[in-house]
N, C-alpha and C positions, 0 to 999 in steps of 0.2 A: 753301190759297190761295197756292201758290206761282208764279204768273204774274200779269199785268195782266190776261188774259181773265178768270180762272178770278176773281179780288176784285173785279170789275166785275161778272160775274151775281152772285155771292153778296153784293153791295150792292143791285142789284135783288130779288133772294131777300131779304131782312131787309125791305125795303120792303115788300114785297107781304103779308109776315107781318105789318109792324106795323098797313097797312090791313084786315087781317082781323080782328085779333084787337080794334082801335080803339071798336068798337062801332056804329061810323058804318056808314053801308048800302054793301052790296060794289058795288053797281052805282053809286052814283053817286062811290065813291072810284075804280073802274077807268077811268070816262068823265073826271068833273073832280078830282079831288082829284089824279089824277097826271098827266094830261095826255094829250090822244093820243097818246102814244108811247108809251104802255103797252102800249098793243092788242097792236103789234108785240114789245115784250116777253114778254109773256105768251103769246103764241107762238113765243114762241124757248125753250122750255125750261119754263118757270114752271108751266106749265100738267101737269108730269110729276102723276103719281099718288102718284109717291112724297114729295113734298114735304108732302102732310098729314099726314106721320108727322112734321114737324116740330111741330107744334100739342103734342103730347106734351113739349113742352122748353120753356121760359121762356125769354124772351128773352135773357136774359145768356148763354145756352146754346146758341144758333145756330149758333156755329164746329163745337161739339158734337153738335149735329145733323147739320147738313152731313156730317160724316165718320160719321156713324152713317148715315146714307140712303146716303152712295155705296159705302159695303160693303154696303148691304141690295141694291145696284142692280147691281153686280157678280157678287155672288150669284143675282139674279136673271138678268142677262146669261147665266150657265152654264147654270142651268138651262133657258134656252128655248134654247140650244146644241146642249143632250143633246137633247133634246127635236127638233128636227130632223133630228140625228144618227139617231135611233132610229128615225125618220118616213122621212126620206129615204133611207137609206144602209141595208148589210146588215153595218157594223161592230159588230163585240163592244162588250158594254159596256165593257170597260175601255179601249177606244181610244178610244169615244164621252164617258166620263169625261175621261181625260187630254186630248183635243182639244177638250171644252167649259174643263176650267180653265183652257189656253191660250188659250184666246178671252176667256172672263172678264177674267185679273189680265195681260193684255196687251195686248190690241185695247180693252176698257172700259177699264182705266183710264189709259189714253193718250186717249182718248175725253173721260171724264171730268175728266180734269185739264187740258187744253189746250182743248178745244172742250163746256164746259158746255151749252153751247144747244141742242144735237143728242146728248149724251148718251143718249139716252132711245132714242133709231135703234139706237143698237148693242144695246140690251136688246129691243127688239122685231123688229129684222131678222131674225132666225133663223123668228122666228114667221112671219112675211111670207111667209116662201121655203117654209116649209114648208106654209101654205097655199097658194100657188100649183103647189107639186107635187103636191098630195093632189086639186087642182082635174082637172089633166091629168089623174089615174091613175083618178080617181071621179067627174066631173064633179058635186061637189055643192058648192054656193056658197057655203052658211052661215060655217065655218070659213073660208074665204080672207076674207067682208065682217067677220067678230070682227076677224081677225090683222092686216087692212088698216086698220079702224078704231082700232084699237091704235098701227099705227106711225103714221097719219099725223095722229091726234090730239093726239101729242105731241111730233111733229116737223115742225112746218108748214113751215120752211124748206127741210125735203126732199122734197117732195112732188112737186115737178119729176121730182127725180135717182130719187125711188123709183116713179114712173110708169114712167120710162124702165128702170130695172131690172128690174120688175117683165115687163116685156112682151118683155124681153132674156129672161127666166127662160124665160118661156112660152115663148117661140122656141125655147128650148134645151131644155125638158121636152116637149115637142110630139110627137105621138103620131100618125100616120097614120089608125088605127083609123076603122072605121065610113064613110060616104060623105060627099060633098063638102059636103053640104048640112048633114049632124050636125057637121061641122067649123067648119062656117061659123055655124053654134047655138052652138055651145061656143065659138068666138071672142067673141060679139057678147054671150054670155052671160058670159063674165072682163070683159070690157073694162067693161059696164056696173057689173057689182059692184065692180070696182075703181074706178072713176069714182064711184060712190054711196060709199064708204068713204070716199075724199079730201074729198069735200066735207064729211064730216064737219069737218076742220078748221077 
């Protein structure tokens, strides 16, 4: 908690913990017990996967939690790093190593410590990218609508910025192959899945 951002969500984070655990019903503590401006909360961040490993800690333990998820998230950051490295790239593993922990304990946790509400983009992005290039190389949708539903279920604030990314990618992974018409499929066919992932948010 060493900035005004970062003890501003984790005031919202203890909130949304305490409505959970209250006994009272989640649905009608998310509409009235906190207010509509929840909604928009809870989509900045709250909604990560990794904060039900807070449930695991009692309340007096939350600061302690907190820093137990954002090394679980860092950690995880790396691994879907390597994991595109390995997907996209023809680097050895030990470059694909060294350049995920770089990304981890540098890019996350600058991420995490200054901008909590979009956290969760820097741990799924790698995924994202590497679904959209396995899209180009293999035309098969499944993996890009998982990786899409992944980043923009827990980053609704980016959903603009990772449309626009995402179709930047495509531009740039973009493959001539085949005729005008299988190109014009395979366009209509990313755009849609990627369009069906977003609105997951």
């Amino acid at each position: 908690l060493i900035n005004d951002a970062n003890a501003a969500w984790f005031e919202s984070f203890t909130g949304m913990y305490r409505s959970m655990v209250s006994g009272e019903g989640v649905f009608y503590r998310l509409n009235a017990g906190f207010g509509s401006s929840f909604y928009s909360e809870f989509a900045s961040g709250l909604c990560s996967p990794f904060l039900f490993l807070s449930f695991f800690f009692g309340q007096r333990f939350l600061a302690a939690a907190y820093t137990f998820i954002t090394v679980i998230r860092i950690g995880t950051a790396g691994v879907s790093a390597w994991y595109m490295l390995k997907k996209c790239t023809s680097a050895k593993d030990a470059m694909c190593v060294a350049l995920s922990c770089g990304y981890s304990l540098c890019g996350f946790a600058c991420f995490s410590a200054y901008y909590p509400s979009v956290a969760d983009g820097a741990v799924f992005m790698p995924l994202l990218v590497t679904g959209i290039y396995k899209y180009v190389q293999e035309s098969r949708p499944v993996r890009l609508f998982v990786f899409g539903v992944l980043f923009f279920m827990t980053c609704s604030r980016l959903t603009l910025m990772g449309l626009i990314l995402s179709f930047a990618l495509y531009a740039a992974f973009y493959s001539r192959r085949g005729s005008k018409r299988q190109r014009i499929y395979k366009l209509a066919m990313f755009a849609a899945t990627l369009l069906c992932s977003a609105a997951t948010n």
